[in-house]
C-alpha positions in Angstrom: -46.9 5.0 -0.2 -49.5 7.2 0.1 -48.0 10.2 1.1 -45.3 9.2 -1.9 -48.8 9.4 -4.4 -49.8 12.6 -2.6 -46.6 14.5 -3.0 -46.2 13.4 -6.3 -49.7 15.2 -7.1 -48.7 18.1 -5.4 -45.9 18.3 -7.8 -48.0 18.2 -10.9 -47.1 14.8 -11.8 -50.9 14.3 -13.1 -51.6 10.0 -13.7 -50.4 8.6 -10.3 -52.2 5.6 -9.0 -52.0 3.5 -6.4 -52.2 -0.1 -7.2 -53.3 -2.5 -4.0 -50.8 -5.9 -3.7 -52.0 -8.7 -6.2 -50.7 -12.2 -6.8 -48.3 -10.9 -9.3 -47.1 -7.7 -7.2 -47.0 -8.6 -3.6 -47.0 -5.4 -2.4 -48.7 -1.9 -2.5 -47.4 -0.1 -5.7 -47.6 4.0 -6.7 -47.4 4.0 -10.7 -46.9 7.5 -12.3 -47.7 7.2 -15.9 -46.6 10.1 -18.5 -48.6 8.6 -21.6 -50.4 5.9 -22.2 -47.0 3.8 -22.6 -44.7 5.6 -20.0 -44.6 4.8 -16.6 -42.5 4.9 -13.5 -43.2 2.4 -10.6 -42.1 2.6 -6.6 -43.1 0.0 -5.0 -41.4 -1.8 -1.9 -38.8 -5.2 -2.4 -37.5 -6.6 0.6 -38.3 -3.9 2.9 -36.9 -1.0 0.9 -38.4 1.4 -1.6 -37.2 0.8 -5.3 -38.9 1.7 -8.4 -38.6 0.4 -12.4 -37.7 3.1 -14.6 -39.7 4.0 -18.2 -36.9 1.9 -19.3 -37.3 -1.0 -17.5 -34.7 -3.1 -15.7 -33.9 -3.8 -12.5 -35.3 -2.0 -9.6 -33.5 0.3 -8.2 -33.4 1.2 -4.2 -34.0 4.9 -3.0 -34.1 6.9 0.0 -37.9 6.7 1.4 -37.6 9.0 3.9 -36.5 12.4 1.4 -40.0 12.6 -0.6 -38.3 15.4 -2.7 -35.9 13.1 -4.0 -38.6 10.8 -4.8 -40.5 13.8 -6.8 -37.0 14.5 -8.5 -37.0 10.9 -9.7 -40.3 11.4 -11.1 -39.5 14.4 -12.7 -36.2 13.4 -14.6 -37.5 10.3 -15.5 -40.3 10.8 -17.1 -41.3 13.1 -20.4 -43.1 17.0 -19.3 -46.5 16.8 -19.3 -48.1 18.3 -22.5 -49.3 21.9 -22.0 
């Protein structure tokens, strides 16, 4: 999860947090907000990586191993950043 946060730096996404497991989320989450209402999560459900888009729903399972797709998930998902 780290090196998902990292590369998703790298790529200019700019608000990406890691959030440690709670009660509510048992596991280790990377959050990578557009605004102050948009976010994407990737977190890990029954020992693969999903994420929750903007839009909510279900989670949905992706490759961890291609961290480019992961950044490409990011990037269509979300609104640009404002320049």
């Amino acid at each position: 999860m780290l090196l998902l946060a990292d590369e998703l730096r790298a790529s200019g996404c700019n608000d990406v947090t890691v959030e440690r497991p709670t009660p509510a989320w048992r596991t280790t989450r990377v959050v990578v907000g557009a605004d102050d209402v948009t976010e994407l999560t990737f977190f890990e459900d029954n020992d693969e990586l999903v994420y929750i888009s903007p839009a909510g729903g279900h989670p949905t399972a992706v490759d961890d191993e291609n961290l480019t797709a992961l950044v490409a998930i990011a990037k269509n998902l979300l609104p640009p950043a404002p320049t």
